[in-house]
N, C-alpha and C positions, 0 to 999 in steps of 0.2 A: 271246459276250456272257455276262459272269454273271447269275446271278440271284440275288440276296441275300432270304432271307427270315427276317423281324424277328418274334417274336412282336406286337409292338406294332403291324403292319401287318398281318399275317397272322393271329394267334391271337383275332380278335373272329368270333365267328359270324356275322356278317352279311355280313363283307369276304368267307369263305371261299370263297361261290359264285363269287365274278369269281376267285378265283384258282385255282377246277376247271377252269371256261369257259376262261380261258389256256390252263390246259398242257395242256387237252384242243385246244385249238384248233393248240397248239404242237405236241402230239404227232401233231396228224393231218399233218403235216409232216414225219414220223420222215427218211422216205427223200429230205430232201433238207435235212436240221436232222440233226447229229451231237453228240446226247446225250450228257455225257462228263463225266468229274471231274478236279477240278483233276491229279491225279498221272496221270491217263491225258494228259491234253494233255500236260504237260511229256513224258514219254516221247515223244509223237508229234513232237516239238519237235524233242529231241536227235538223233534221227537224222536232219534235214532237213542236207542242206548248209551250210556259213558263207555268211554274208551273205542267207539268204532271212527268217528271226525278225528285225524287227525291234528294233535296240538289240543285237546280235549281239557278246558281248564281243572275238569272235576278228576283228572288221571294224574297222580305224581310219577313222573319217570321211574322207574324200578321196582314199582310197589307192587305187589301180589294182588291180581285182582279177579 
């Protein structure tokens, strides 16, 4: 799941506490929540075999595989 953060939702002083509270709450989670950026996931992606990423361009819908 991404997390998008906006200054318009984020950058008011008052919002910032509930957004420490999250990712403190997220991170006390670490070892079973995998922290990661967009180009780390895509590499973890690529080397998965065809057909397990869904939407997999190398999988034709229906085809026996």
């Amino acid at each position: 799941m991404g997390i998008a953060l906006h200054p318009d939702s984020v950058g008011r002083p008052h919002d910032l506490c509930h957004l420490r509270t999250a990712l403190a709450n997220s991170t006390a989670w670490r070892e079973h929540i995998w922290f990661t950026t967009a180009g780390t996931l895509h590499d973890a992606a690529r080397v998965l075999p065809a057909g397990v990423v869904s939407g997999d361009p190398h999988v034709i819908p229906g085809a026996d595989t």
